[in-house]
Structures are given as structure tokens and as C-alpha cells.
C-alpha positions in Angstrom: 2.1 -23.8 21.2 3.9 -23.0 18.0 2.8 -24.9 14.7 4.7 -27.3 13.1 5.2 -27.5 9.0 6.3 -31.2 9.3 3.0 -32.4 11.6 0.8 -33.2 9.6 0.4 -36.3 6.4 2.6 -35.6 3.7 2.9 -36.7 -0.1 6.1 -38.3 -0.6 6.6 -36.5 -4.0 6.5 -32.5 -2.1 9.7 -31.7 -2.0 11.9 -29.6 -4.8 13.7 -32.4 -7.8 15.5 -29.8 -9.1 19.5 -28.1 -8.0 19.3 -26.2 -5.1 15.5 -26.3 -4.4 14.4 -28.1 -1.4 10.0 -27.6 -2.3 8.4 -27.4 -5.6 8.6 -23.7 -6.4 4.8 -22.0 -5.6 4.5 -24.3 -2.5 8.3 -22.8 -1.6 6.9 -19.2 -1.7 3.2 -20.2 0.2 5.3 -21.8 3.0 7.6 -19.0 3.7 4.8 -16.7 3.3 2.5 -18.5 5.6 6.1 -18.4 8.1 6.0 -14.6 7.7 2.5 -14.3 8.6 2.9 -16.1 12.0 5.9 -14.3 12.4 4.0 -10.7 11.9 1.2 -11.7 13.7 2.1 -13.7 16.7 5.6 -12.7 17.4 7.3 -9.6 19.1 5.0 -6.7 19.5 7.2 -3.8 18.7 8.3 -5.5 15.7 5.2 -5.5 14.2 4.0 -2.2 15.4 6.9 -0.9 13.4 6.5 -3.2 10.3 2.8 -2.0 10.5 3.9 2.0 10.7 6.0 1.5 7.8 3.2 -0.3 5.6 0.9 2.7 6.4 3.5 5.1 5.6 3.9 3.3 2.3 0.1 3.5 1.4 -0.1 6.9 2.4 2.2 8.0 0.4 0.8 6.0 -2.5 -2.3 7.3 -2.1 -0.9 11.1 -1.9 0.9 10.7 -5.2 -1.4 9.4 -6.9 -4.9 10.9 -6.0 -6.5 14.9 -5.5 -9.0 12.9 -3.4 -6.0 12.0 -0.8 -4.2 14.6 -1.4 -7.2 16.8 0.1 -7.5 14.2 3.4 -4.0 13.8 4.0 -2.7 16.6 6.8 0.4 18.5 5.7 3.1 17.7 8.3 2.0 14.5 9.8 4.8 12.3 10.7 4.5 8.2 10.5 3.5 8.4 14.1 0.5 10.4 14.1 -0.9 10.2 10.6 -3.4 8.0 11.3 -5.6 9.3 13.8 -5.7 12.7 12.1 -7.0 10.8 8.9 -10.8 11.7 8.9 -13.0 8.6 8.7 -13.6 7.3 5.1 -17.1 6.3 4.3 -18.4 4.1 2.0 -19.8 7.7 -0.5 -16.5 8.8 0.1 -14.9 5.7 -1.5 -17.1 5.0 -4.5 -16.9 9.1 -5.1 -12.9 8.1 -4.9 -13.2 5.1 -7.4 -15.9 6.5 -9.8 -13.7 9.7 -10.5 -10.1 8.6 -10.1 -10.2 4.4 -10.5 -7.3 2.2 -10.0 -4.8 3.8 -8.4 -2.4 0.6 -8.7 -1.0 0.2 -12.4 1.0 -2.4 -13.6 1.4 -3.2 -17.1 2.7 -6.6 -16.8 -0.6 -7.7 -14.9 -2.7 -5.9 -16.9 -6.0 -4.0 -15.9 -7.1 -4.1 -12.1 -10.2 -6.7 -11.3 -13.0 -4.8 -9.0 -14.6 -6.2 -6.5 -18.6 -5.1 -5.8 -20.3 -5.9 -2.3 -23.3 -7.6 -1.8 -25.1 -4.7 -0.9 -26.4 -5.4 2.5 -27.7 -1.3 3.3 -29.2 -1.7 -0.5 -26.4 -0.2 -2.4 -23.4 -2.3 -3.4 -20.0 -1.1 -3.5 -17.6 -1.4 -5.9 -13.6 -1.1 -4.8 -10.3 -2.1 -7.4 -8.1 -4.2 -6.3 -4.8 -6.2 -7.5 -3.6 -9.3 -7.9 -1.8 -9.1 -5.1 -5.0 -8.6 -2.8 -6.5 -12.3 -3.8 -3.1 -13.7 -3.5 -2.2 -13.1 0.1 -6.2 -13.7 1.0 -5.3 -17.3 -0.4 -2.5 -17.6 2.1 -3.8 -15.9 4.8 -6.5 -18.3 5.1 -4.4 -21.5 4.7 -2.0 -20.1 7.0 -4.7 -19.9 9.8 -4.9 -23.6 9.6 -1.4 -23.7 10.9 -1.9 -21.2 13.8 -5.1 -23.3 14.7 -3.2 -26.6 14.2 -5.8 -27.9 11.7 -5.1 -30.8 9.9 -5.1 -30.5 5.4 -5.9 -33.7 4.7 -9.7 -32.9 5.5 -12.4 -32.3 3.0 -13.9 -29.1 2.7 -17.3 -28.2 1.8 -18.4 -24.3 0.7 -22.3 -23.9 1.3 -22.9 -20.1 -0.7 -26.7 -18.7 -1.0 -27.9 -18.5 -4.5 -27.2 -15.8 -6.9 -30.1 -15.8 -9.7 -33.9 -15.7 -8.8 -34.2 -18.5 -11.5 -32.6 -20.4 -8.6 -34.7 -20.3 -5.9 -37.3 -22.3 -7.2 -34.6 -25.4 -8.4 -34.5 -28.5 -7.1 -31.8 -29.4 -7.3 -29.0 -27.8 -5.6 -25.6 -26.1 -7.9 -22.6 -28.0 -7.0 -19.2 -27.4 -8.0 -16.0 -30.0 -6.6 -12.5 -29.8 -6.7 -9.7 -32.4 -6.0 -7.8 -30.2 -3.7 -8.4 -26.9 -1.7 -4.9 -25.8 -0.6 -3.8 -24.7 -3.3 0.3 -24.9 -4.1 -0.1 -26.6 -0.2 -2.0 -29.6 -2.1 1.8 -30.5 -3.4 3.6 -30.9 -0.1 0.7 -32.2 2.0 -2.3 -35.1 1.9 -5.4 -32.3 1.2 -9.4 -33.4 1.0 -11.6 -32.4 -2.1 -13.1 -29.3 -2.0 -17.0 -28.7 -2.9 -19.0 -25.2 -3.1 -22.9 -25.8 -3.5 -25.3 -22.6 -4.1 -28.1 -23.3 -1.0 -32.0 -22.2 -2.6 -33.7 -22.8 0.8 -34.3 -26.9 -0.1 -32.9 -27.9 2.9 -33.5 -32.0 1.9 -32.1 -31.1 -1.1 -29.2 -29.7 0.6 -28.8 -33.0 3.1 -28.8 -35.2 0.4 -26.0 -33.2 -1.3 -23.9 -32.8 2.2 -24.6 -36.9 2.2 -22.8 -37.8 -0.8 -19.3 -38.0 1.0 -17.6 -36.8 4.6 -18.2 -33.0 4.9 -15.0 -32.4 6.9 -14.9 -28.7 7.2 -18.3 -27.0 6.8 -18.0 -23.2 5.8 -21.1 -21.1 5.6 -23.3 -18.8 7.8 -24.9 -19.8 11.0 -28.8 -19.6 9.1 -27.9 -22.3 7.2 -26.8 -24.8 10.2 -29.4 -24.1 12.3 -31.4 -25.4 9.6 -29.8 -28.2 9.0 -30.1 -28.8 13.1 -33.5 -28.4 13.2 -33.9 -31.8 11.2 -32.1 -33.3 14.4 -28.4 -33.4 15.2 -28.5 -37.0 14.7 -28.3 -36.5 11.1 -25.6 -33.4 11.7 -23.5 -35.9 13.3 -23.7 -38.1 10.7 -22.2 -35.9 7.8 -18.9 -35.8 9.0 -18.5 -32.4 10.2 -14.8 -31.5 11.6 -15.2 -28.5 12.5 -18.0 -25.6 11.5 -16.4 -22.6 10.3 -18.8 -19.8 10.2 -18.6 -16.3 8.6 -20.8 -14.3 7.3 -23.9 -13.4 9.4 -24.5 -13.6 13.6 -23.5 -17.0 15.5 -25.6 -17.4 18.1 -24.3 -19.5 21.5 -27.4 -22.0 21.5 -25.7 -23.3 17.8 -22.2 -23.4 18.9 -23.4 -25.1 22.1 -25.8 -27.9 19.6 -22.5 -28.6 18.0 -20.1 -29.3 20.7 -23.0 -32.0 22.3 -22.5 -34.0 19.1 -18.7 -33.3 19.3 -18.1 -30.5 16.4 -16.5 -27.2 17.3 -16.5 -24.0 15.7 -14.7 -21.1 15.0 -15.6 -18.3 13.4 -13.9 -15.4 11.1 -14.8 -11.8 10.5 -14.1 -10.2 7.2 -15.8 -8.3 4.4 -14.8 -8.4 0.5 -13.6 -5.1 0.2 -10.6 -5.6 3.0 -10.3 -9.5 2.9 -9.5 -11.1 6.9 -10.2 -8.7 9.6 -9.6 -11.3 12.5 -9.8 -14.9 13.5 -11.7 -16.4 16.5 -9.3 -17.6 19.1 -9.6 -20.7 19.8 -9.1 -20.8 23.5 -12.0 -18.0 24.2 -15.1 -18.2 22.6 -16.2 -14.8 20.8 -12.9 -13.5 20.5 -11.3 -12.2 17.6 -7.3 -12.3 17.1 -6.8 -9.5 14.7 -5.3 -10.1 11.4 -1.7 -7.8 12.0 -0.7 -8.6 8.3 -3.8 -7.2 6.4 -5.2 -4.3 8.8 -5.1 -1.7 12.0 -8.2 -1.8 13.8 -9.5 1.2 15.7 -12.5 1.8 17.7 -14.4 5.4 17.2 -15.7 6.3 20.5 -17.7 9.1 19.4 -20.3 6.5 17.9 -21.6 3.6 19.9 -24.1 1.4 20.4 -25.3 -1.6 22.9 -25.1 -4.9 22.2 -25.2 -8.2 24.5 -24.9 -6.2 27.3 -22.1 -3.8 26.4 -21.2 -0.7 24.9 -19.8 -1.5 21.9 -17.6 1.3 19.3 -17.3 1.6 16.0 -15.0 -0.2 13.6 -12.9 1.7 11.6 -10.7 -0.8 9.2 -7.5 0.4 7.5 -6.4 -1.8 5.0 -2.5 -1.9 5.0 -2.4 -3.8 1.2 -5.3 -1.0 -0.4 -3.3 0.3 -3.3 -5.8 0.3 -5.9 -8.6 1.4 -4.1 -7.1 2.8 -0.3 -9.0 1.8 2.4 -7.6 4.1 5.6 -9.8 4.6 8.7 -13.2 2.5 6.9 -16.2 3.1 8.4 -17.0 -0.7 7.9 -20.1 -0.5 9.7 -19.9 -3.0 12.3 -19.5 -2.0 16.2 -17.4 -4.0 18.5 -14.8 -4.0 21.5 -11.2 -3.8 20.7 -8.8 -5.2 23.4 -4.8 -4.9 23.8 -4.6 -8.7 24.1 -6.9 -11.7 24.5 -7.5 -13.8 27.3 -5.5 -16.3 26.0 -2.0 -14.4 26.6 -2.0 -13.2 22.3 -0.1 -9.9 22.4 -2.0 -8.2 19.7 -5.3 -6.3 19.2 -8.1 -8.7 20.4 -11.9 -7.7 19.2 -15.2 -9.1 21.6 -18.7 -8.2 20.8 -18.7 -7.4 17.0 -22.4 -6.3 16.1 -23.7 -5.6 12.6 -23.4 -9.5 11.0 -27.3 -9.2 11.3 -29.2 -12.1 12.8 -31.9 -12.3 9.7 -34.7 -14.6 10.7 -38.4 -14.1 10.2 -41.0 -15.4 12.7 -43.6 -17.4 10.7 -47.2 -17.3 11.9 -47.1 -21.1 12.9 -44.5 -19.8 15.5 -41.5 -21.2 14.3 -38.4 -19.1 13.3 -37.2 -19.2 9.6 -34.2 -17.5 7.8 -34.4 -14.6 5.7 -32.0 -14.0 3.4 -31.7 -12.0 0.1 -28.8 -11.0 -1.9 -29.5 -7.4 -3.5 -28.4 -9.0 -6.8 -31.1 -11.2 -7.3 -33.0 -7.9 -5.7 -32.5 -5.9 -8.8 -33.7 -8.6 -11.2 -37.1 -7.4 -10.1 -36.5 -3.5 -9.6 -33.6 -1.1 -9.7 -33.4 1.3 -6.4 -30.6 2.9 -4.5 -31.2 1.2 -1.8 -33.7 -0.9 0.5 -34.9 -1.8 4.3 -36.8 -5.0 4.8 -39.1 -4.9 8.0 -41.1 -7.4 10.1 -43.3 -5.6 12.5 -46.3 -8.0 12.6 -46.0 -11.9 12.6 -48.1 -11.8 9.2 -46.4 -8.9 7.3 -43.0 -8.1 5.6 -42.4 -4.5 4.8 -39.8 -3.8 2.2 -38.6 -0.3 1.9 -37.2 0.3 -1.7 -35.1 4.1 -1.5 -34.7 6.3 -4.5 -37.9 5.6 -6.0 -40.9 7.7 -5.5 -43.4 5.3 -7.6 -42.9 1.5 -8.8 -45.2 -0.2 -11.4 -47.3 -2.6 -11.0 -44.8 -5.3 -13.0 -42.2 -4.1 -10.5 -44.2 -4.8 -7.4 -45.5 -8.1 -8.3 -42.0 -9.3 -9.7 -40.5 -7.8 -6.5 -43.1 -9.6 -4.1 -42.8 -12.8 -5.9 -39.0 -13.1 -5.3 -39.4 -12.3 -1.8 -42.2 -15.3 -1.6 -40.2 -17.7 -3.0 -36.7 -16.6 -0.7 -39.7 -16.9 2.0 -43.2 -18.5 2.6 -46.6 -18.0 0.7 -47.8 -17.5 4.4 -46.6 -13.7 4.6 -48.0 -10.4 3.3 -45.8 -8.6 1.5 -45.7 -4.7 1.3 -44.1 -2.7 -0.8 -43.2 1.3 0.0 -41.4 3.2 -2.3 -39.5 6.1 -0.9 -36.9 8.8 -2.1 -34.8 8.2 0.8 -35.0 5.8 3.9 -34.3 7.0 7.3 -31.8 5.4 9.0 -31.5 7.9 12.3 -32.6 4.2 14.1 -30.2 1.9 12.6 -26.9 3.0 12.7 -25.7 0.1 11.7 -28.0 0.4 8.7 -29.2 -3.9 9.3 -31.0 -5.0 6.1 -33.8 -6.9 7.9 -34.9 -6.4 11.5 -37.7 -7.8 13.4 -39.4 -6.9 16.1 -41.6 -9.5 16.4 -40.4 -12.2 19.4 
């Protein structure tokens, strides 16, 4: 069914005091915005197929003017309806060649210079992209407007649970928190909205409960390693937090969680994304493990000539353009994630539908007790110990963690004893750590290029 603006609590103070305004101004421009997204995304297919083709003629053309980069990966002749699929694939060397030689390519003086945006890393190397204003803007609405297409109330609090970012941090106590009176921004005007509360997660998961404790969660938004910790002290004590519904991102969501949570009455939905595109798609919430894809923000293709097998089924490559790229263009991504792309969902959306997306890597380590524990390290706190170009983290014995560190032939004895003692503390004392420089790992196995794997069962 269609969403409603008017169900759902609302302050009695929301609406415009001035002549002719009916909202306060910035909650004026969020609501219609959030009206043009449903509109895009969940209303006549050839409208937006055509609002789409004219966004990526716009880019392309921006990116022609403006770059010899695109300029030398742009075909001569191609007409709005072909140019993308005679765009070659653009990989992740290809773009930080693009923005190392050439920058921005989005100037405005009257918002100054362009923010970047650097990945996390997760093949070992992090990427840095520009982007504008613009970008962090319409990823603000786009996420409050899926709480309209999923008919989720505001008036819920919402709690943010993020890994740590400095090694001092892993071996705290106590747990960074951060809380807000609102998390809908302009929204938090017009409607009833809950507090919203980030806290930086350094493996203390008592630590963590006690924190969660303090007041109702409402929404819960963090990976699926962190719940299933938080399960495995009993769901009892989940149930008791006050958990509306789990939204996950981030990492692989397995069906035994999602199945934990709806016995103790919490759903979940889940979103894929990555920082250098913003929202890729949004679970649907009718069908379980698929992804409505986000029309306003991106075209989603699947590359047939690379695959892989996952749950059962071949599964493609993801190639990601990003309609609103300007400063750094994004066209044809090799995002490196694999999944199946569909012409609709089982639900009756009329829109590109993904199923089986495979690359959020499932990182847990089997201890030698038997039990499984979450591994998880940021390549920031990584490079506190030792620089490299990038790194593989192995567990082929139940005992043993092998870390490959790329672009180094030797590391010092300071650098391998700083480098295994992060890893400890982000682990267990009960592992062996080993170390292998390497001038370049070999990734024929993995294209995927996963961080951690594990063969141990």
C-alpha cells in the first residue's frame, strides 16, 4: 500500500507560521523530496527508465567536459541509449588513478572545496573518492524516506552500534557513546522522533549490554557480528532492550539470526550500500533476501563474463553506476560484490530486484574451545601498527591466524610485534599469530578479494 505523510504522531507546532508556507521551510523541501523519491522509485516504469537515461546522459557529459580520463573511455557516437553498456568497466585503480591526477571534477565556489570520502579498505587498500554536498544531502533523505516506503513509525529511538576506530580503543572499558535528541533531521519538526545514540563497539560485549540497557533501543543499526553476540548471552536479554526492528548493513546476515529474532518478536531488514555510492538497494519487506534497488541513486547491471557460486547459485558481478557522481564519476563500478539482478521482485515491485549478493564477508574465527568468535579489523587501526598496500588475513588451522601484509618484502621486528598485538587484542590470546610479508598477494582464488576467510568448520 502507498505511505501516508499524515499517519504517523505529529508535533502540533510542524507546520509553516509564516504567509504562504504550509511546513517550516527544510522539512518543506525533505517532504517533497522524500515524495519524489517514491515517485521515481516505485511508480511508472517508463518514466523512470527515461528520468534515469537522462541523469546518465547528464553525468556523461559532465564527465566528458571535464576529464582526459573520460574523455578516453567515452565512445565517440554513442547515443543516450546505448552509452552504457559500451562504457568499459571502471575499477577501483582506475578511479583513484582518475582522482589522484584530475580531483574534483564538481566545482562550486559558493560551497567551497569538495569533502572526500576514503573506504575502509576491506582488500587492504582504502579508497579515496570526492564528493559534494549534494551527495550527503540526498543520502540523508534517502534513508528517511525508506521509512515511509516501509511504513516505519519516527517516533522510535534509534541506536547506531559502529566498531572502533583507534587501537587505543580496543583495550577500554568503557564503551564511546555519543546521543542526540532527534535523528530525522528537518523531519524531527513536523513529527514525534526518538533520540538517537551511536556507541563505538571494542569487543566488551557486557560493556556493550549495559550501554544498550540505559534506555529502549528502538531501532538497532549495526552488522550482523555484533547481534549474534549479543544473542549468544540469551535472547531473553535481547528481548528485553527494546528492539523494534534490527536493521543490518554492513557485513553477511545469516538466516539462523534473522530467524532468533523473529522468535522473540523483532524483524529485520537489511540494506546494501558502500560509502563511495551511498544506497544501492533496500530489502523488501515482503521477501526475505531481496533487494529493491535504489532507482534514484544508481543502475545496477550484472557482468556475466565473471561469476561465482554462492548459496547454491551462480551469482554475476555487480557493476554500480552512480547517477549523482559528479565529483568523482562512478559509471559501470566494479564494486566487488556478486549477486542476482531480477526485473521485479516477488512482491509485484516493478523495478530491478537483486537476490543472493555475495562479498559482505562473513568474518568469524573458530576458537580452539570450539566456539565461533567475530573477527573484525578496520585497516585504519591496521596502519597504526604498519604501513602496506594491502593485506589478506587467513585461518587455516583452528590455532593459527595468518595475516598477509602486500607491498612489503621485510617488516621489523617493532612492526611485527605492534601488528600481532593489535590483532590479539581485536581477538584472543589463545591464537598464533603469523605474520608474512609479501610484495604482492595473489588473489587468482578470491575474486571477490574477502579480507578474512576461514577454512576451518
Amino acid at each position: 500500500m502507498p505511505f501516508s505523510f499524515k499517519d504517523r504522531p505529529q508535533n502540533i507546532s510542524g507546520y509553516g507560521e509564516q504567509p504562504f508556507t504550509f511546513l517550516e521551510p527544510d522539512a518543506h523541501k525533505v517532504v517533497g523530496h522524500i515524495a519524489s523519491i517514491d515517485l521515481i522509485e516505485n511508480g511508472d516504469k517508463a518514466a523512470r527508465a527515461r528520468w534515469q537515461k537522462k541523469q546518465l546522459s547528464n553525468l556523461v557529459n559532465h564527465a566528458y567536459v571535464r576529464s582526459d580520463f573520460w574523455r578516453q573511455r567515452i565512445p565517440a557516437g554513442a547515443g543516450q541509449q546505448d552509452v552504457l553498456q559500451r562504457l568499459p568497466i571502471l575499477s577501483r585503480q582506475d578511479i583513484a588513478m582518475q582522482a589522484q591526477k584530475e580531483g574534483s571534477l564538481f566545482h562550486d565556489k559558493k560551497k567551497g572545496t569538495p569533502a572526500t570520502y576514503e573506504t575502509t579498505g576491506s582488500t587492504g587498500t582504502p579508497l579515496k573518492v570526492f564528493i559534494c554536498e549534494q551527495n550527503g544531502y540526498y543520502n540523508e533523505v534517502r534513508g528517511l524516506a525508506q521509512f515511509f516506503i516501509d511504513n516505519l513509525p519516527l517516533d522510535q529511538n534509534r541506536v547506531e552500534i559502529k566498531p572502533v576506530v583507534r587501537s587505543a580503543d580496543l583495550r577500554k572499558k568503557t564503551q564511546p557513546r555519543t546521543t542526540e535528541p532527534h535523528w530525522a533531521g528537518p523531519l524531527s519538526k513536523i513529527y514525534s522522533n526518538g533520540s538517537n545514540t551511536t556507541l563505538r563497539f571494542n569487543n566488551d560485549v557486557d560493556g556493550l549490554l549495559n550501554e544498550l540497557a540505559k534506555d529502549r533501543v528502538g531501532y538497532l543499526v549495526c552488522p550482523s557480528r555484533v547481534i549474534e553476540q549479543l544473542l549468544d548471552r540469551g535472547p531473553d536479554l535481547v528481548e528485553k532492550l527494546g528492539i523494534k526492528v534490527w536493521i543490518h548493513l554492513s557485513d553477511y546476515r545469516s538466516r539462523e539470526v534473522v530467524g532468533k529474532l523473529k522468535q522473540i518478536g523483532i524483524p529485520s531488514l537489511s540494506n546494501f550500500s558502500s560509502g563511495e555510492t551511498g544506497p544501492i538497494a533496500f530489502e523488501c519487506r515482503a521477501n526475505e533476501g531481496h533487494y529493491h534497488v535504489a532507482h534514484s541513486n544508481v543502475i545496477v547491471e550484472c557482468d556475466p563474463t565473471l561469476t561465482t557460486e554462492f548459496d547454491g547459485e551462480v551469482v554475476s558481478r555487480l557493476l554500480i553506476t552512480h547517477l549523482h557522481s559528479y565529483a568523482t564519476p562512478l559509471i559501470r563500478y566494479d564494486i566487488g560484490d556478486f549477486g542476482k539482478l531480477h526485473d521485479q521482485c516477488p512482491c509485484g515491485h516493478n523495478g530491478p530486484t537483486i537476490s543472493h549478493i555475495y562479498g559482505r564477508g562473513k568474518h568469524f574465527l573458530r576458537h580452539p574451545d570450539g566456539r565461533y568468535i567475530p573477527f573484525y579489523l578496520s585497516t585504519r587501526l591496521l596502519r597504526e601498527a604498519v604501513d602496506f598496500a594491502e593485506c589478506r588475513f587467513r585461518q587455516d588451522t583452528v590455532d593459527t591466524i595468518t595475516v598477509q601484509i602486500g607491498g612489503r618484502e621485510t617488516l621489523s621486528p617493532d612492526e611485527e610485534e605492534r601488528l600481532k598485538a593489535t590483532i590479539i587484542a581485536a581477538t584472543d590470546p589463545a591464537f598464533e599469530v603469523v605474520v608474512k610479508a609479501i610484495s604482492e598477494i595473489d588473489w587468482s582464488d578470491n575474486p571477490k578479494r574477502l579480507f578474512f576467510s576461514s577454512s576451518v568448520v
